[in-house]
C-alpha positions as CSV (number, residue, x, y, z in Angstrom):
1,X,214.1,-195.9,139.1
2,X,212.2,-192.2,138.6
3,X,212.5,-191.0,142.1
4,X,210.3,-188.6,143.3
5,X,211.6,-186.3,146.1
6,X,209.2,-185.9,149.6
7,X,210.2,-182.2,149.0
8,X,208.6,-180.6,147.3
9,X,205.5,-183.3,147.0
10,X,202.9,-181.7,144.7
11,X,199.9,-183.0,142.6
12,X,201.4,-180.4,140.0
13,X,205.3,-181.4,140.1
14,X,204.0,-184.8,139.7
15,X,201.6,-185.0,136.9
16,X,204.1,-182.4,135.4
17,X,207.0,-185.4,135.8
18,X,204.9,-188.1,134.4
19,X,203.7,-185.9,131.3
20,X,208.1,-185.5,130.9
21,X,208.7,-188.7,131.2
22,X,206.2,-190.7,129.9
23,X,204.4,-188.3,127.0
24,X,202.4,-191.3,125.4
25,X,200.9,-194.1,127.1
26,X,202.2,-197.4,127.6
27,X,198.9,-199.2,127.7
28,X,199.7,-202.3,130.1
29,X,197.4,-205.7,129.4
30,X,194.6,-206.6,131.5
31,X,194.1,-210.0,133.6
32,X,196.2,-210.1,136.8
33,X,200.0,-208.6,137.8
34,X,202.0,-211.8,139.1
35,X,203.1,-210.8,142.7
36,X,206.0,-213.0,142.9
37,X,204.5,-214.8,146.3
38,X,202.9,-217.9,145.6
39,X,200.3,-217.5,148.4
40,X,199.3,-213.8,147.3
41,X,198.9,-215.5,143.4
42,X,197.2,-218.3,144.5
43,X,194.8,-216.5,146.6
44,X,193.7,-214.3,144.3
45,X,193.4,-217.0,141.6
46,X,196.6,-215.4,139.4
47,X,197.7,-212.4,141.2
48,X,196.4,-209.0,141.3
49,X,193.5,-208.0,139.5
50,X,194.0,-205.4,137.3
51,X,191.3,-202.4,137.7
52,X,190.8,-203.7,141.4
53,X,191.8,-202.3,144.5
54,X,193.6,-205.2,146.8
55,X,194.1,-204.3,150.2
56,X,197.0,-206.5,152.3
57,X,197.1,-205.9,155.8
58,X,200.7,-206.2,157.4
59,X,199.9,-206.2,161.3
60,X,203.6,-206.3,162.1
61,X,206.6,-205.3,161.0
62,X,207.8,-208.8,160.4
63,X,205.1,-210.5,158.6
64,X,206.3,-209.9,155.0
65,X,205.2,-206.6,153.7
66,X,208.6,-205.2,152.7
67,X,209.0,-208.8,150.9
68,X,206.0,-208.6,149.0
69,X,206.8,-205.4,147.7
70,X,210.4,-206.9,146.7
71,X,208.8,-209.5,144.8
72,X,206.3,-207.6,143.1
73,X,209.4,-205.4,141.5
74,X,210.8,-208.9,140.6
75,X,208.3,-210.4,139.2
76,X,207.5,-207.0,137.1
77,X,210.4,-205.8,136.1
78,X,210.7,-209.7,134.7
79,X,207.2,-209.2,132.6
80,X,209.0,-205.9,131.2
81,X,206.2,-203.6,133.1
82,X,206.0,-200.3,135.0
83,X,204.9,-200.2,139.0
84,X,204.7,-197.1,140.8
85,X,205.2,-196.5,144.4
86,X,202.9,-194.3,146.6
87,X,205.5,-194.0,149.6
88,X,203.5,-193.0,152.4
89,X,206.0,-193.0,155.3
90,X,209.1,-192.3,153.4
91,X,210.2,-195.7,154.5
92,X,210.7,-197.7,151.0
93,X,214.7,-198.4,151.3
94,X,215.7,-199.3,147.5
95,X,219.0,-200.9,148.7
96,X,216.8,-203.6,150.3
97,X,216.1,-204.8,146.7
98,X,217.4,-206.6,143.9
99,X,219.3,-203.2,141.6
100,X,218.2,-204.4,138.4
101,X,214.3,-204.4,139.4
102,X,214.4,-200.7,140.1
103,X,215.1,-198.9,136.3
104,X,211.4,-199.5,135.4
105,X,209.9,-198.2,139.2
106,X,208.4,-194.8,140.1
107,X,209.1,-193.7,143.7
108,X,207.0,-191.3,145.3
109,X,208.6,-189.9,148.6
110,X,205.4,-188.4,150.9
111,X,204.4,-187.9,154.2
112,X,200.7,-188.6,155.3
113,X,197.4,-189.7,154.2
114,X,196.8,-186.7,151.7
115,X,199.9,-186.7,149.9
116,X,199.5,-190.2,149.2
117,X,195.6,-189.9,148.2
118,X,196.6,-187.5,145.6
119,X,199.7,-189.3,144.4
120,X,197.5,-192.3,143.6
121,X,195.1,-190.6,142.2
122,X,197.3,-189.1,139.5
123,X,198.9,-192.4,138.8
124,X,196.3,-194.7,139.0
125,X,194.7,-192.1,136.1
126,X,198.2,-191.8,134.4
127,X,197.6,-195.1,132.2
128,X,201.4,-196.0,132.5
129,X,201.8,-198.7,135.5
130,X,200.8,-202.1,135.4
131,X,200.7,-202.1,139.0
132,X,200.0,-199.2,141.7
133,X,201.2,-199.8,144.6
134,X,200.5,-197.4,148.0
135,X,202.3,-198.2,151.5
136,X,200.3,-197.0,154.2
137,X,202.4,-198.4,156.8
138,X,203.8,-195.9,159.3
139,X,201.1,-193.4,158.6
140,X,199.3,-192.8,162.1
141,X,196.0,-195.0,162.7
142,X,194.2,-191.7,163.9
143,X,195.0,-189.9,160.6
144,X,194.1,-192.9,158.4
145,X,190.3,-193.3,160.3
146,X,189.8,-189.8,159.5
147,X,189.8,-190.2,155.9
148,X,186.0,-190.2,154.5
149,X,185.0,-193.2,152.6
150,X,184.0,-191.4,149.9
151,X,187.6,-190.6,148.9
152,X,188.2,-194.3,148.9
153,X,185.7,-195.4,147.2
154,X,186.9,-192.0,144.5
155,X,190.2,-194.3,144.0
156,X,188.2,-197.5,143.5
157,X,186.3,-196.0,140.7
158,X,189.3,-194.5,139.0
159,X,191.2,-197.4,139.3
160,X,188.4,-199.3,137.3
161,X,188.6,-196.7,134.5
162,X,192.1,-197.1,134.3
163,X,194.6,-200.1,133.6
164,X,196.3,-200.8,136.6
165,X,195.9,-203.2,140.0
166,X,196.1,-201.5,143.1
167,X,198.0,-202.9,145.7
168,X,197.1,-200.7,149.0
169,X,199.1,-201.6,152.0
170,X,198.2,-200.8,155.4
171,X,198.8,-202.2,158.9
172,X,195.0,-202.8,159.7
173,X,191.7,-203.3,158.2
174,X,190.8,-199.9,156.1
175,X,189.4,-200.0,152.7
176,X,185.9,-200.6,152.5
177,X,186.0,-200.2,148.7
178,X,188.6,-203.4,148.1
179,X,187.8,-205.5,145.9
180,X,189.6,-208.1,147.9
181,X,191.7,-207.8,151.7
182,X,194.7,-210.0,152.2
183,X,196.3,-210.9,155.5
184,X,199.6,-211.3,156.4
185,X,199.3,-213.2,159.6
186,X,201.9,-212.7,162.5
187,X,204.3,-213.9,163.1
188,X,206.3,-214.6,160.4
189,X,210.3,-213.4,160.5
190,X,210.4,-213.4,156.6
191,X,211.7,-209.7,156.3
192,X,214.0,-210.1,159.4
193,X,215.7,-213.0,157.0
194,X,217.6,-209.8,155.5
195,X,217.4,-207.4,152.7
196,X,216.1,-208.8,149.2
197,X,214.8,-212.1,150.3
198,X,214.7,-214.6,147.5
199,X,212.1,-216.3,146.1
200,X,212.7,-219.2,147.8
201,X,211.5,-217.2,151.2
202,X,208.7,-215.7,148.9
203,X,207.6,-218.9,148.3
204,X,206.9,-219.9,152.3
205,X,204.9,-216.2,152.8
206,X,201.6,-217.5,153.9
207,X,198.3,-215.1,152.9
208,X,195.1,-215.4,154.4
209,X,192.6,-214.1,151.7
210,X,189.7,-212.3,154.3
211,X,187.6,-210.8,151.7
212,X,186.4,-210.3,148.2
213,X,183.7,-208.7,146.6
214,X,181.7,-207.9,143.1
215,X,182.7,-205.1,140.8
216,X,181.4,-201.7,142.5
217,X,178.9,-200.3,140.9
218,X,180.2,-196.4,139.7
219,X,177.6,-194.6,141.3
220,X,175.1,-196.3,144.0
221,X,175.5,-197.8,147.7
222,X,178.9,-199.9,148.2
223,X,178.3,-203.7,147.3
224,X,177.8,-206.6,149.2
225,X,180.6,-208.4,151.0
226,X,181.6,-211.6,150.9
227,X,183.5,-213.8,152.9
228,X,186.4,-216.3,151.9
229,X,189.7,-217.7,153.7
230,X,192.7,-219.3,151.4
């Protein structure tokens, strides 16, 4: 794991670590990032999209959010590629999952809404990650409706320029720009089951998928919406 301190937590410190660590470009596959969750995978017909922003909305703090990121490091580490993590709340806890899924993770430590924005930016950008992952949870509602869609809709277009799925997870309905919103109905006790829940927990996650749409165009109004349940 390539930790990334909250303090100090600048757009410069962190390209400048990436550029260190990772001088040339580990050009991850296309198609979809395996999740680890059956229902997540299933949902969105082979797991995350790569060059798509997925939202997942974790209403509680017991409906499986903490387990999906688990799984995603499992699943990940076991395909031999990179995933970065946009902390937002400081609230990842890394002895929560399985050691040997760590080595190939970066951890960004932030607090608030523009930290993260900017974190993600650089990595989504960076070319390195298979999958980008950004926890919203914890972040204050009132900070995260103040953010202008355009910056979203700024991530959604860099993402498809670069390499990577976007996992963005936040505790309600936010991204306009997704190309597809999960749900993680309530309740479900799967992260009070314990610390690194196995797969066999994984596999009993239910996902309700509550949107997709088209690609986005680059430039132009936001695309239409449609409607689908899993």
């Amino acid at each position: 794991m390539l930790p990334f301190p909250r303090t100090p937590a600048t757009a410069a410190s962190l390209r400048q670590l990436l550029q260190d660590r990772f001088p040339e470009k580990a050009r991850p596959s296309g198609g979809e990032i395996l999740t680890g969750v059956a229902a997540i995978d299933e949902a969105l017909g082979g797991g995350l999209p790569a060059r798509r922003v997925t939202e997942l909305v974790s209403a509680g703090p017991s409906t499986g959010g903490q387990s999906v990121l688990a799984r995603l490091l499992a699943s990940t580490r076991a395909a031999r590629q990179r995933v970065a993590l946009v902390d937002g709340a400081d609230a990842f806890d890394p002895s929560c999952v399985a050691p040997d899924t760590l080595p190939h993770l970066v951890w960004v430590r932030i607090r608030g809404i523009g930290e993260a924005l900017a974190a993600a930016d650089i990595l989504v950008r960076d070319g390195n990650y298979a999958a980008v992952a950004i926890d919203l949870r914890g972040i204050a509602a009132t900070a995260l409706r103040q953010v202008p869609a355009t910056l979203w809709y700024r991530l959604q277009r860099a993402t498809e320029d670069g390499v990577s799925a976007v996992l963005i997870q936040t505790e309600f309905p936010l991204i306009s720009s997704a190309a597809c919103r999960l749900l993680l109905p309530t309740p479900f006790s799967l992260d009070a089951a314990g610390c690194a829940p196995c797969a066999r927990l994984a596999a009993e996650l239910p996902a309700i998928l509550n949107r997709t749409r088209g690609r986005a165009p680059i430039h132009g109004a936001p695309p239409h919406e449609e409607e689908a349940v899993a």
